[in-house]
PQR file with spaces between the fields and no chain letter, atoms N, CA, C, O and H, PARSE charges and radii, in Angstrom:
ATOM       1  N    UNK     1      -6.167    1.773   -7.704 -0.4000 1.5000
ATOM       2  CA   UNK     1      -6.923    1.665   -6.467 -0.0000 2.0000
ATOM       3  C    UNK     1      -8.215    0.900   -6.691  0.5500 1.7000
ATOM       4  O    UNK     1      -8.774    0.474   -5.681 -0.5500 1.4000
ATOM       5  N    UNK     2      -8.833    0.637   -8.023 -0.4000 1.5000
ATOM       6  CA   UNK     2     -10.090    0.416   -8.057 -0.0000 2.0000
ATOM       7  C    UNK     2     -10.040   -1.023   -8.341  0.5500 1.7000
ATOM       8  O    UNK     2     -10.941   -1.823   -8.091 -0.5500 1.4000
ATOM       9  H    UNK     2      -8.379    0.983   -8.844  0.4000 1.0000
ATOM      10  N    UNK     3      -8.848   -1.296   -8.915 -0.4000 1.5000
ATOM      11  CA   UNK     3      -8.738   -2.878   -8.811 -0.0000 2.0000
ATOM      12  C    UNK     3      -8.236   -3.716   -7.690  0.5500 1.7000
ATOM      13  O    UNK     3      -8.231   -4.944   -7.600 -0.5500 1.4000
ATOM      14  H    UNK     3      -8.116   -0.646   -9.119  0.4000 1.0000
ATOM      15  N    UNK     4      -7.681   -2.529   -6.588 -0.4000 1.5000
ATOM      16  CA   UNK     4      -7.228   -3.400   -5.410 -0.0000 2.0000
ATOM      17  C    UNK     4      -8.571   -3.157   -4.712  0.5500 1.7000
ATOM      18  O    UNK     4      -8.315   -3.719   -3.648 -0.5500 1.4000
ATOM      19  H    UNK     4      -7.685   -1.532   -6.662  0.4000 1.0000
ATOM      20  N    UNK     5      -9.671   -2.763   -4.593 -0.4000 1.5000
ATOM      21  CA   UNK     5     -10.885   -3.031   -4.259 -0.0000 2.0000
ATOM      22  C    UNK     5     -11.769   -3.880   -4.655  0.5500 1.7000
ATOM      23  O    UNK     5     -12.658   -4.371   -3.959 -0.5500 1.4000
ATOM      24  H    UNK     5      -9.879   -2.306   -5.458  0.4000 1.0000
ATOM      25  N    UNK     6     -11.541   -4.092   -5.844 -0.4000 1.5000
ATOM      26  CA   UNK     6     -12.230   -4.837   -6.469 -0.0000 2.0000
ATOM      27  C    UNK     6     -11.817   -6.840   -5.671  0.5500 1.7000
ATOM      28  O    UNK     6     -12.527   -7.676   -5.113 -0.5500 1.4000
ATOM      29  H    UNK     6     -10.819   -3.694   -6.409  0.4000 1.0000
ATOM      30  N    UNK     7     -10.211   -6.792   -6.105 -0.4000 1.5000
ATOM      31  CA   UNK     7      -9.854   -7.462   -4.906 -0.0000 2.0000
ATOM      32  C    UNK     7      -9.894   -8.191   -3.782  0.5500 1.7000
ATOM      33  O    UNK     7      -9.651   -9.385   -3.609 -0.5500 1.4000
ATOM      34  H    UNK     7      -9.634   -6.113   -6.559  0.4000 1.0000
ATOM      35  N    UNK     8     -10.304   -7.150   -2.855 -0.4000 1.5000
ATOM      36  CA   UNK     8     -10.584   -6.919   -1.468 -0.0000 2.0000
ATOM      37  C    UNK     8     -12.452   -7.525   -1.369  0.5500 1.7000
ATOM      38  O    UNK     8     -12.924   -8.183   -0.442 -0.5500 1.4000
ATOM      39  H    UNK     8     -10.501   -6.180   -2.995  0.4000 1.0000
ATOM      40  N    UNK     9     -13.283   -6.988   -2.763 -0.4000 1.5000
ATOM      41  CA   UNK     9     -14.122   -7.444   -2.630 -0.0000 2.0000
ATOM      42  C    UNK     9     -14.431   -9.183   -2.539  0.5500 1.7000
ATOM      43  O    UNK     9     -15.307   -9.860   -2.001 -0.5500 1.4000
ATOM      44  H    UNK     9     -12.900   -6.453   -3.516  0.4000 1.0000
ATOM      45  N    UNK    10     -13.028   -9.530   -3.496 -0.4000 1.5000
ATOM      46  CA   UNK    10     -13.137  -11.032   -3.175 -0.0000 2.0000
ATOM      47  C    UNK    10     -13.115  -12.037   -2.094  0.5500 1.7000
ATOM      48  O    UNK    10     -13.488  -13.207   -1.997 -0.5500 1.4000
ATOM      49  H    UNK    10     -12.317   -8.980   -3.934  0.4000 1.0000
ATOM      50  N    UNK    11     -12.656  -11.339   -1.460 -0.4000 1.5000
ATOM      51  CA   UNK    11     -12.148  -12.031   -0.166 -0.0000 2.0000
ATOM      52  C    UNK    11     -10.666  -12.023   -0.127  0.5500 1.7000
ATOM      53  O    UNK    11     -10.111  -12.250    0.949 -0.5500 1.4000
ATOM      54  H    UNK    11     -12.354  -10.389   -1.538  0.4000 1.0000
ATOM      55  N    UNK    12      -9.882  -11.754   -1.327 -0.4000 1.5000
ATOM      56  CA   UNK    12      -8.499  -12.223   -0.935 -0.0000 2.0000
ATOM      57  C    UNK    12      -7.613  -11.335   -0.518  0.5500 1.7000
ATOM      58  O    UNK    12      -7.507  -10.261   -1.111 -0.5500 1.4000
ATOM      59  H    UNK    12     -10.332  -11.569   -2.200  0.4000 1.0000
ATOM      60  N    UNK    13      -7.040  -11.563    0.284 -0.4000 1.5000
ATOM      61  CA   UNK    13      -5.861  -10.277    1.035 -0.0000 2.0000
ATOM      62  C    UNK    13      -5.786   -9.413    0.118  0.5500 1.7000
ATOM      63  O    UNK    13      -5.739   -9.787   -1.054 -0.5500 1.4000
ATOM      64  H    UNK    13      -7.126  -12.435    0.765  0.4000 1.0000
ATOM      65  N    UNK    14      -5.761   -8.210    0.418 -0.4000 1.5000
ATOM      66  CA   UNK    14      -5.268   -7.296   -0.129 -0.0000 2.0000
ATOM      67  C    UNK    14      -4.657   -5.609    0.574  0.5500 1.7000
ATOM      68  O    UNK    14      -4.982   -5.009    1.599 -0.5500 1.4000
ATOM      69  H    UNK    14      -5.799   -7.907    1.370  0.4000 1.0000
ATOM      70  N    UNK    15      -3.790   -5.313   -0.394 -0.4000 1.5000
ATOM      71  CA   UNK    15      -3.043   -3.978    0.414 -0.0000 2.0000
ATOM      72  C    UNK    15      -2.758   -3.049   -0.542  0.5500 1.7000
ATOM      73  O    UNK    15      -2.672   -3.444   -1.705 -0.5500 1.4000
ATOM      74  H    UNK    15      -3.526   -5.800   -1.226  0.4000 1.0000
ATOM      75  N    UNK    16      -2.560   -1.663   -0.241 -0.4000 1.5000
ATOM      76  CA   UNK    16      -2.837   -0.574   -1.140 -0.0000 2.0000
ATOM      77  C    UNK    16      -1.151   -0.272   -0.671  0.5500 1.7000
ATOM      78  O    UNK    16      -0.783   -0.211    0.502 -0.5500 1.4000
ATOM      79  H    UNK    16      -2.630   -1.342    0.704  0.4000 1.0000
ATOM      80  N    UNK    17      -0.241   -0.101   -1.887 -0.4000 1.5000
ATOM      81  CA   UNK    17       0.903    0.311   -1.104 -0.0000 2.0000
ATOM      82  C    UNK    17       0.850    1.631   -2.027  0.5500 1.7000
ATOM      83  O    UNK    17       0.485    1.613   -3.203 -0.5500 1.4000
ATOM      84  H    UNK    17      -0.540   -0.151   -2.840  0.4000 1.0000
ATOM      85  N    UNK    18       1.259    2.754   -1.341 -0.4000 1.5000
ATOM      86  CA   UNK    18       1.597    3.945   -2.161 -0.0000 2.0000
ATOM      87  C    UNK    18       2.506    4.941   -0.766  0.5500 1.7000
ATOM      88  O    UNK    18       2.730    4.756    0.430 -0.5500 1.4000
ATOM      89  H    UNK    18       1.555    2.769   -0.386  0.4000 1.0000
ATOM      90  N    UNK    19       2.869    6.239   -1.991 -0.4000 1.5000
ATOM      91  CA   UNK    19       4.115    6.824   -0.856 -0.0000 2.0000
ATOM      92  C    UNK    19       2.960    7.754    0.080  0.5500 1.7000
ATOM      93  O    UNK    19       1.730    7.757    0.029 -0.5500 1.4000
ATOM      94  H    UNK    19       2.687    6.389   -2.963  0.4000 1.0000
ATOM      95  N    UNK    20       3.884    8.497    0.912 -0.4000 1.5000
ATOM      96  CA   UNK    20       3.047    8.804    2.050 -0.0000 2.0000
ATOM      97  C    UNK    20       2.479   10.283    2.259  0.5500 1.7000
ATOM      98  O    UNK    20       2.128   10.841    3.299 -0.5500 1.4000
ATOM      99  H    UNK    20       4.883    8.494    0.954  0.4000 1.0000
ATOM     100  N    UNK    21       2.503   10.787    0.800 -0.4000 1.5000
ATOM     101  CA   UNK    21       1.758   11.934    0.359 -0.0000 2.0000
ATOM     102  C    UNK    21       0.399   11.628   -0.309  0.5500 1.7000
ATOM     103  O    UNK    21      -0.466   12.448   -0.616 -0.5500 1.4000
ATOM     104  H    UNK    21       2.788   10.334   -0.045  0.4000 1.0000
ATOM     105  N    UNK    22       0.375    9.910   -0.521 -0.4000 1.5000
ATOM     106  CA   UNK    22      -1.060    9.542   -1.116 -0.0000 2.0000
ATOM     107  C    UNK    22      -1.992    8.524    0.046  0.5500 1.7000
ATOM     108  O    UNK    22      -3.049    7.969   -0.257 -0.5500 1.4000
ATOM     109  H    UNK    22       1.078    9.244   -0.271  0.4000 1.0000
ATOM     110  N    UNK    23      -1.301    8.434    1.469 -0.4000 1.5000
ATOM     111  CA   UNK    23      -1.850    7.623    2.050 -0.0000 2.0000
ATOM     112  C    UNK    23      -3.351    7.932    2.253  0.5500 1.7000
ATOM     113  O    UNK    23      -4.193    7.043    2.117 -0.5500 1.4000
ATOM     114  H    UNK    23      -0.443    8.884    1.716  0.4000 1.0000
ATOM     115  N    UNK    24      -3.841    9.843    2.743 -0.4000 1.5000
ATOM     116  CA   UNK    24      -5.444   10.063    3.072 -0.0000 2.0000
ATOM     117  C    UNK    24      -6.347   10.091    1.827  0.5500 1.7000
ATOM     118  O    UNK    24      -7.564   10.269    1.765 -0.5500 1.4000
ATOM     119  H    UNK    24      -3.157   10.565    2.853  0.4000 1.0000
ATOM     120  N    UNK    25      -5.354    9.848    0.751 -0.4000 1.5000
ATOM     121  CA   UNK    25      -6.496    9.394   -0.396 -0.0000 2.0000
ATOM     122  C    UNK    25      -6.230    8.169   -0.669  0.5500 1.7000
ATOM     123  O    UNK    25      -6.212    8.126   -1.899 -0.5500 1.4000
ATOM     124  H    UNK    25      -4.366    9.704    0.801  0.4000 1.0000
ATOM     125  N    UNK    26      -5.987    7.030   -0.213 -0.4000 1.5000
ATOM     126  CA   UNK    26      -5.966    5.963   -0.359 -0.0000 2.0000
ATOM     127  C    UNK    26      -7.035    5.422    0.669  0.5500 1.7000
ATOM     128  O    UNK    26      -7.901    4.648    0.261 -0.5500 1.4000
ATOM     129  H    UNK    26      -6.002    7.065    0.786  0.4000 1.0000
ATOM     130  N    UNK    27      -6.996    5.792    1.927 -0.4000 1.5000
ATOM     131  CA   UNK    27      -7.818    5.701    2.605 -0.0000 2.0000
ATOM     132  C    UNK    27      -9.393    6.177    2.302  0.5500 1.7000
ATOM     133  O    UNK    27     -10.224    5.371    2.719 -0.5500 1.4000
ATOM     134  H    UNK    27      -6.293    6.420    2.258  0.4000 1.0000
ATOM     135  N    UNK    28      -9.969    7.456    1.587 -0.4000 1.5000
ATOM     136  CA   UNK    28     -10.718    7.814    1.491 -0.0000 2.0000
ATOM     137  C    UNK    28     -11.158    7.223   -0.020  0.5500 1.7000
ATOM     138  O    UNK    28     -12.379    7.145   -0.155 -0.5500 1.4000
ATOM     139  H    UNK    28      -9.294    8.111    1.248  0.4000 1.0000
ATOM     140  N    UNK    29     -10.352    6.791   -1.190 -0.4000 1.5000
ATOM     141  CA   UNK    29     -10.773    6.193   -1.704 -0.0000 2.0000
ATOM     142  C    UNK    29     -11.557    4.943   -1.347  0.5500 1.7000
ATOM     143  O    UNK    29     -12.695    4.639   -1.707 -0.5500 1.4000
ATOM     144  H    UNK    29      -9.360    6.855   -1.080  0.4000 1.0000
ATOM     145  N    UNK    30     -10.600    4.194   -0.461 -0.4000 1.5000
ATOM     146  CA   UNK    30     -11.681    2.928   -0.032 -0.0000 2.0000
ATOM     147  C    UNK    30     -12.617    3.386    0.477  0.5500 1.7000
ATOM     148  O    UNK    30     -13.777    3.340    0.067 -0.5500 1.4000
ATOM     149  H    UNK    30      -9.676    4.442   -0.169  0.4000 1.0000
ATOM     150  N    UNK    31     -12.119    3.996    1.652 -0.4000 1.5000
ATOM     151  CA   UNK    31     -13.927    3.829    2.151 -0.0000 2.0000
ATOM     152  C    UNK    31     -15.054    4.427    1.652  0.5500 1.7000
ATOM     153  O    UNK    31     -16.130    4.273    2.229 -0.5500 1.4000
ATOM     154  H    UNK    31     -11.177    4.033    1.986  0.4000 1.0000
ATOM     155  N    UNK    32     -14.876    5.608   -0.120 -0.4000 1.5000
ATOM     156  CA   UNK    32     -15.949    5.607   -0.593 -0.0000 2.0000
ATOM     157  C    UNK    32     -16.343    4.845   -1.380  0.5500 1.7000
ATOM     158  O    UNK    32     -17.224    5.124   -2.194 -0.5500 1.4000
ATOM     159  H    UNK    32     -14.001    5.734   -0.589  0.4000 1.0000
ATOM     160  N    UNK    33     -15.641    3.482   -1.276 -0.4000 1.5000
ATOM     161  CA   UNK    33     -16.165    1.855   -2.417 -0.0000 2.0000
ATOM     162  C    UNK    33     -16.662    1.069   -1.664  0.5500 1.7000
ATOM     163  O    UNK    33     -16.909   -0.092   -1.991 -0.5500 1.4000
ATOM     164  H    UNK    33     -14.925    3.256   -0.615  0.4000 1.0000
ATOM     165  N    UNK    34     -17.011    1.799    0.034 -0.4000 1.5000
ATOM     166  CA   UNK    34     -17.398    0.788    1.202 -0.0000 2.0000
ATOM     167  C    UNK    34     -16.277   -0.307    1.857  0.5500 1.7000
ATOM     168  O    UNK    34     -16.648   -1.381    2.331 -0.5500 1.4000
ATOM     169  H    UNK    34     -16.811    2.742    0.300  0.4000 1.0000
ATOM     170  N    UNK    35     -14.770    0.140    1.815 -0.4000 1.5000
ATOM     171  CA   UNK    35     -13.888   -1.012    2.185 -0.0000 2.0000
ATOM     172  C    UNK    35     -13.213    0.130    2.315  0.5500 1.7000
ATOM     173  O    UNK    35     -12.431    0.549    1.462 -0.5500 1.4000
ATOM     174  H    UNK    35     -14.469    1.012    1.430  0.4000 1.0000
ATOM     175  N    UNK    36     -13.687    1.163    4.265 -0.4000 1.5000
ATOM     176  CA   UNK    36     -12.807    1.672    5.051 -0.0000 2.0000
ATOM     177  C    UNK    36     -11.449    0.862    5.591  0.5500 1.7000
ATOM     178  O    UNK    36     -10.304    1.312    5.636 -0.5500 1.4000
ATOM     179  H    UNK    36     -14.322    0.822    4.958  0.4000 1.0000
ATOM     180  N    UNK    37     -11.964   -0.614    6.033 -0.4000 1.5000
ATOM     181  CA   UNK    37     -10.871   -1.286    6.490 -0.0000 2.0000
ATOM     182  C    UNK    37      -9.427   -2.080    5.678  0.5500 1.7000
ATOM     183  O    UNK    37      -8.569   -2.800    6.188 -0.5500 1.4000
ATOM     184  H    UNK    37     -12.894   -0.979    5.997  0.4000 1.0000
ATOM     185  N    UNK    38      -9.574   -1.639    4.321 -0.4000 1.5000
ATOM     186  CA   UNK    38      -8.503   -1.675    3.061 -0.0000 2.0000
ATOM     187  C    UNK    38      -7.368   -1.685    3.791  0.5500 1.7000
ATOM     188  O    UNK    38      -7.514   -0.730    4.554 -0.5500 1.4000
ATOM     189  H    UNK    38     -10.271   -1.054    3.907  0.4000 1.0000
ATOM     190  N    UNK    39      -5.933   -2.376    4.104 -0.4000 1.5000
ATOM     191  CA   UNK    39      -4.740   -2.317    4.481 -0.0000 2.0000
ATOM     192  C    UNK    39      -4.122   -1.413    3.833  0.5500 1.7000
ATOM     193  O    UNK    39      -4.068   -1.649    2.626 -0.5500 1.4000
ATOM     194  H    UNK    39      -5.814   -3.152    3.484  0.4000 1.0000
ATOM     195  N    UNK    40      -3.471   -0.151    4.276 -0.4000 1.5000
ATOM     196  CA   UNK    40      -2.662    0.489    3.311 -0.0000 2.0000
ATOM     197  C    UNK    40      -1.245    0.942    3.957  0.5500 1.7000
ATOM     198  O    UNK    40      -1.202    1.542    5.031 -0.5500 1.4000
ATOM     199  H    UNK    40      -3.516    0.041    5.257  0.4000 1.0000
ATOM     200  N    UNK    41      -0.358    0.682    3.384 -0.4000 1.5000
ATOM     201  CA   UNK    41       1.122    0.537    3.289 -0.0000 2.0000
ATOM     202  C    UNK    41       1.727    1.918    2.434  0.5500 1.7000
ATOM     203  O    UNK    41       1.538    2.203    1.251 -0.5500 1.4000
ATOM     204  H    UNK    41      -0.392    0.195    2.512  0.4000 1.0000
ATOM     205  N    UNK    42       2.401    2.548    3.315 -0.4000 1.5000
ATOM     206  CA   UNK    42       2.688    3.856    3.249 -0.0000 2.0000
ATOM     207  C    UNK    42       4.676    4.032    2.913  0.5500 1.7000
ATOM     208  O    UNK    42       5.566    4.186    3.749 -0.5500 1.4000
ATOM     209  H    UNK    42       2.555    2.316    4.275  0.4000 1.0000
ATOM     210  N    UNK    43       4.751    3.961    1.877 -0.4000 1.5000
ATOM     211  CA   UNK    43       6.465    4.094    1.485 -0.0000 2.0000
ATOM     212  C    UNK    43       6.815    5.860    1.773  0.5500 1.7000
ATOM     213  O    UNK    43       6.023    6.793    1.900 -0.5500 1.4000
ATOM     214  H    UNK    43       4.029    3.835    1.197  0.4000 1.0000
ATOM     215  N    UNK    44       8.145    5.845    1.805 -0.4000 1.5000
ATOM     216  CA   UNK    44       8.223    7.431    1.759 -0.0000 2.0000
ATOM     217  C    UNK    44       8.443    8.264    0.291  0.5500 1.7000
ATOM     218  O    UNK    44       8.911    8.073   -0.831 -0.5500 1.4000
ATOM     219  H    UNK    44       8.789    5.087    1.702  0.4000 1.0000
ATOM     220  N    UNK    45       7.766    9.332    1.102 -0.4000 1.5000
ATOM     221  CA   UNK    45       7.418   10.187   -0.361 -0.0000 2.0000
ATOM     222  C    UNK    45       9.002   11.151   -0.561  0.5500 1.7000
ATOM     223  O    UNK    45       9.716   11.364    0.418 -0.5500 1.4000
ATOM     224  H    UNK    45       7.385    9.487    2.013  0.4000 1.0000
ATOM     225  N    UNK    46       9.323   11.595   -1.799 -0.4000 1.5000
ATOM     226  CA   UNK    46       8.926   11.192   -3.017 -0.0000 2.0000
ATOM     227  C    UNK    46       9.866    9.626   -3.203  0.5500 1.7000
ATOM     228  O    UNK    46      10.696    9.327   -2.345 -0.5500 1.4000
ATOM     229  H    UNK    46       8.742   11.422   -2.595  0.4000 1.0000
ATOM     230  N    UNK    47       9.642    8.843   -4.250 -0.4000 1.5000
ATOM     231  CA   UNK    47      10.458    7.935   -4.641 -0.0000 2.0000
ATOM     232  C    UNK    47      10.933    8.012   -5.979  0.5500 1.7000
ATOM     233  O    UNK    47      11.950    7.385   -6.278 -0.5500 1.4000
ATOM     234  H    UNK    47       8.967    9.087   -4.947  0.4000 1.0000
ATOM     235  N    UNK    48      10.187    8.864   -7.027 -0.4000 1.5000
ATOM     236  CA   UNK    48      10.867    8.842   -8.336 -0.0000 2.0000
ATOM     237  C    UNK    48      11.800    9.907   -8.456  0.5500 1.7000
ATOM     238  O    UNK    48      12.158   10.170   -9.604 -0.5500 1.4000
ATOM     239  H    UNK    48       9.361    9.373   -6.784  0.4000 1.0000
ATOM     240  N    UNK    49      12.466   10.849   -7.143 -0.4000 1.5000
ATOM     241  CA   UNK    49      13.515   11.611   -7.356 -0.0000 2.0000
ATOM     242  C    UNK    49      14.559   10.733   -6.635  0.5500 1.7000
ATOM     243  O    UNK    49      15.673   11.246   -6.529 -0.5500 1.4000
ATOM     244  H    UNK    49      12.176   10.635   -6.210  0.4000 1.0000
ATOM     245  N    UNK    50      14.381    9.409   -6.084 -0.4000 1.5000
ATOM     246  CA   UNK    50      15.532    9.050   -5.828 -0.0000 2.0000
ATOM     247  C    UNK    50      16.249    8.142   -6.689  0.5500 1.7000
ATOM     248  O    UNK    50      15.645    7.716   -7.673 -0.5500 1.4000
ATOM     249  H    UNK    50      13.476    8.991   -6.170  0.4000 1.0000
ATOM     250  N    UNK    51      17.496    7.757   -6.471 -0.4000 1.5000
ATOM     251  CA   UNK    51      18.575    7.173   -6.850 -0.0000 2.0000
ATOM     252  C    UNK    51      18.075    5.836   -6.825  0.5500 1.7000
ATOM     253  O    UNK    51      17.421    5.386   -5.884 -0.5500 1.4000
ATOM     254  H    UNK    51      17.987    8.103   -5.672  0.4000 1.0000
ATOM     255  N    UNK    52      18.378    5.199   -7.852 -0.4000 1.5000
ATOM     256  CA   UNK    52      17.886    3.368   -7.530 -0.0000 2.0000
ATOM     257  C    UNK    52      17.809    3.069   -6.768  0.5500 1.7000
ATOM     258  O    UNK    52      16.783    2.706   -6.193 -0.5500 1.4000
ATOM     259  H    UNK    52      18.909    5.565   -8.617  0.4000 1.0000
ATOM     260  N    UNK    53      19.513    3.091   -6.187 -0.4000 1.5000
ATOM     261  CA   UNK    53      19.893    2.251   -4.906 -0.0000 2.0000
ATOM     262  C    UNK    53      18.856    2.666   -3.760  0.5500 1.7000
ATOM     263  O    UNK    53      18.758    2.107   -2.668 -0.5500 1.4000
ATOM     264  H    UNK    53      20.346    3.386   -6.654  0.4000 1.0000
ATOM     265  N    UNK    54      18.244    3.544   -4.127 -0.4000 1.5000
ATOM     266  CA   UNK    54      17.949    4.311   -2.294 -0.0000 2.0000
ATOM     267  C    UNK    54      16.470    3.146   -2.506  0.5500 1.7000
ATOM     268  O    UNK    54      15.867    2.402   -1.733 -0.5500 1.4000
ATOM     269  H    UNK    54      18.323    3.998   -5.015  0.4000 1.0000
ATOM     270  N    UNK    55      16.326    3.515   -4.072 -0.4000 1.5000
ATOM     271  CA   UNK    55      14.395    3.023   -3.741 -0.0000 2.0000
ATOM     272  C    UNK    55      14.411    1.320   -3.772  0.5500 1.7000
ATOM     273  O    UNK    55      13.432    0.598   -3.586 -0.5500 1.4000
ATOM     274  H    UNK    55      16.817    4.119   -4.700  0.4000 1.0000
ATOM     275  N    UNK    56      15.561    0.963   -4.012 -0.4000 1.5000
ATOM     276  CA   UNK    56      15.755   -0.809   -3.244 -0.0000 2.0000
ATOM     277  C    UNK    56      16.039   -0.536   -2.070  0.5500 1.7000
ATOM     278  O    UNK    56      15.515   -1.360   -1.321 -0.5500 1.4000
ATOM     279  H    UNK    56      16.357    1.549   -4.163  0.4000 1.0000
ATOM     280  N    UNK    57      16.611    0.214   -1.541 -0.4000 1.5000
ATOM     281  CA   UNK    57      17.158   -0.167    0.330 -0.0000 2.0000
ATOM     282  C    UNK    57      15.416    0.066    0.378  0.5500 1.7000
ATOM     283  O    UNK    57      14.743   -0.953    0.537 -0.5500 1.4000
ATOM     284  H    UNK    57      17.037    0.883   -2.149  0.4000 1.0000
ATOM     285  N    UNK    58      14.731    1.335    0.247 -0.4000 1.5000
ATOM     286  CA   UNK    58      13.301    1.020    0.871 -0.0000 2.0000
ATOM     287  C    UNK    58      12.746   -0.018    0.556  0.5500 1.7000
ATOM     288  O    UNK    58      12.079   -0.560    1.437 -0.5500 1.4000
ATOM     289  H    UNK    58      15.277    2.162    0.118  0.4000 1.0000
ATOM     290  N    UNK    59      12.798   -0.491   -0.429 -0.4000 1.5000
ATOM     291  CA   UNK    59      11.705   -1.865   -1.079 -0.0000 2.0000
ATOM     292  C    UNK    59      12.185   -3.033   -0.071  0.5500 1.7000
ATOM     293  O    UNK    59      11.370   -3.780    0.470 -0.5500 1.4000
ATOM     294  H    UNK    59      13.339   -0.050   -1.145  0.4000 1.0000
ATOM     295  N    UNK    60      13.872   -3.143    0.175 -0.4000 1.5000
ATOM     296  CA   UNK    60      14.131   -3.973    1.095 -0.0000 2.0000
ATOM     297  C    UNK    60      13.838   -3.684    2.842  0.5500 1.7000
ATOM     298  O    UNK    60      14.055   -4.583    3.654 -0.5500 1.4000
ATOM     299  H    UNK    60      14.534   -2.536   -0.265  0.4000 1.0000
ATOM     300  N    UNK    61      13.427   -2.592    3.182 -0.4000 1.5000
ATOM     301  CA   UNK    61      13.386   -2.345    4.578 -0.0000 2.0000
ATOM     302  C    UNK    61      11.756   -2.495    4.540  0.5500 1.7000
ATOM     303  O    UNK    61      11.141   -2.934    5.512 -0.5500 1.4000
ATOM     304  H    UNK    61      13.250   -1.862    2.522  0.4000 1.0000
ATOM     305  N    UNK    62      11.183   -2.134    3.456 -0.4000 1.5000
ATOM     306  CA   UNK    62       9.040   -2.335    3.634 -0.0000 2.0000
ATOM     307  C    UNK    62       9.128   -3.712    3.530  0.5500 1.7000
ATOM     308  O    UNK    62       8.438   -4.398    4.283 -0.5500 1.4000
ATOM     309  H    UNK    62      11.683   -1.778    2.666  0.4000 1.0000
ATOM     310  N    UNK    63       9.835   -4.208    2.754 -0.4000 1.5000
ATOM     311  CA   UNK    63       9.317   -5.809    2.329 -0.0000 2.0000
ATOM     312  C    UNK    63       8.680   -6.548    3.793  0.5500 1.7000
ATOM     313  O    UNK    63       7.500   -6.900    3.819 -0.5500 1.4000
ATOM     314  H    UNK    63      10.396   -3.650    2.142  0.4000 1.0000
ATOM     315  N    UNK    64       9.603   -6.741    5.011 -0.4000 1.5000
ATOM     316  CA   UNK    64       8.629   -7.835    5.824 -0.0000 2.0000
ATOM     317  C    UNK    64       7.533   -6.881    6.259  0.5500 1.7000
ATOM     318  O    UNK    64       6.666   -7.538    6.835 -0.5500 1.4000
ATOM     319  H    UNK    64      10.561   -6.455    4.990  0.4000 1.0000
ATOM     320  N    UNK    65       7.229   -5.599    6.212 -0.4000 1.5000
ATOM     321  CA   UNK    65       6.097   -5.141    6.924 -0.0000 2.0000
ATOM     322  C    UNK    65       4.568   -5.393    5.851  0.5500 1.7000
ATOM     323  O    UNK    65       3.383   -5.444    6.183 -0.5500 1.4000
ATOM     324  H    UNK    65       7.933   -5.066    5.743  0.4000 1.0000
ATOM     325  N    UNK    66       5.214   -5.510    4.510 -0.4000 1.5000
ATOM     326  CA   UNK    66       4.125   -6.108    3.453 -0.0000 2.0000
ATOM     327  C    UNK    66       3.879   -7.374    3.967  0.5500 1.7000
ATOM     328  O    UNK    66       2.717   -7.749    4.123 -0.5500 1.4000
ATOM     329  H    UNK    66       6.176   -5.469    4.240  0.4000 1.0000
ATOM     330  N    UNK    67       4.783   -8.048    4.238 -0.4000 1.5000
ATOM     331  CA   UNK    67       4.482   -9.522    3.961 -0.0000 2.0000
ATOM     332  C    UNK    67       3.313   -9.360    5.420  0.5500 1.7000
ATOM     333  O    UNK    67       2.146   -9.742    5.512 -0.5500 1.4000
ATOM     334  H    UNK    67       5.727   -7.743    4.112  0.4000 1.0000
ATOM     335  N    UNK    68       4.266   -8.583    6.514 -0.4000 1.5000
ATOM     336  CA   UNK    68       2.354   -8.582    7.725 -0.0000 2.0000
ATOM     337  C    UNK    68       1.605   -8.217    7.542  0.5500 1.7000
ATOM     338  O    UNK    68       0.566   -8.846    7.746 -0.5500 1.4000
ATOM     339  H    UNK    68       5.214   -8.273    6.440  0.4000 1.0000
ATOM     340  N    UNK    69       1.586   -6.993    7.047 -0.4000 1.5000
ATOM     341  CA   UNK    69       0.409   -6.635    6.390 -0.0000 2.0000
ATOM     342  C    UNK    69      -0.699   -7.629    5.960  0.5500 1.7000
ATOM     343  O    UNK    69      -1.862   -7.755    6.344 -0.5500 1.4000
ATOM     344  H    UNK    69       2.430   -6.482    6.882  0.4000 1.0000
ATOM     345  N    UNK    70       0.077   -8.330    4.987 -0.4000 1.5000
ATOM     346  CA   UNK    70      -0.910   -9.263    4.348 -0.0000 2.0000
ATOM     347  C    UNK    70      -1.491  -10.802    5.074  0.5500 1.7000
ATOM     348  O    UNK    70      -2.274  -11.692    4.741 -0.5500 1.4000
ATOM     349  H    UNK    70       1.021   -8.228    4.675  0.4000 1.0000
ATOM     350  N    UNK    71      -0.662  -10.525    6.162 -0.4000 1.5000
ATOM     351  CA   UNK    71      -0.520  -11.979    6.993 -0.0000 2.0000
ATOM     352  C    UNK    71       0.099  -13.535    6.819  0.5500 1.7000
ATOM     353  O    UNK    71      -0.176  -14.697    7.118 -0.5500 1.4000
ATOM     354  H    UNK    71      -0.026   -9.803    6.432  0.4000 1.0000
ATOM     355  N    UNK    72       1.303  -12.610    6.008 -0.4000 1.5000
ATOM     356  CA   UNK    72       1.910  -13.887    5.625 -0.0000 2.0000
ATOM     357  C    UNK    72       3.634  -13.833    6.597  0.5500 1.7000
ATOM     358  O    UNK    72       4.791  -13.987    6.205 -0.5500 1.4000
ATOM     359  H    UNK    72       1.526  -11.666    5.765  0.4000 1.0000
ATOM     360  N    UNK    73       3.182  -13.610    7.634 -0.4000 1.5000
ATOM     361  CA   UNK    73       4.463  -13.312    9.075 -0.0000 2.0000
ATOM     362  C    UNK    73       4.176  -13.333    9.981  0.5500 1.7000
ATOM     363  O    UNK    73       4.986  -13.145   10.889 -0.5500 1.4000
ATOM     364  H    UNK    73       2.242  -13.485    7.953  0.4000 1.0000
């Protein structure tokens, strides 16, 4: 998290992706580095009890919402 702020401090796009049991500390991490408005991208929780296949179908169903996220869609 502290390097995707660091990041963000540059100016260059940036997005916090984590599952969706870590999204209100992803959020509250930024905004105590002063970068409330941090993009963060929320997968479903858990992912390391699933089956490969399952955690590619998600990687393939988040993929275009990353790419808006970041504004590249």
């Amino acid at each position: 998290m502290h390097d995707t702020v660091a990041v963000a401090n540059t100016g260059s796009a940036a997005v916090v992706v984590v599952t969706e049991e870590f999204r209100s500390l992803a959020h509250t991490m930024a905004a105590n580095a002063g970068r409330s408005g941090l993009r963060v991208l929320s997968l479903p929780y858990p992912l390391e009890s699933r089956p490969e296949a399952d955690v590619r179908s998600i990687a393939n169903e988040f993929w275009p919402q990353l790419l808006a996220v970041l504004g590249a869609r």
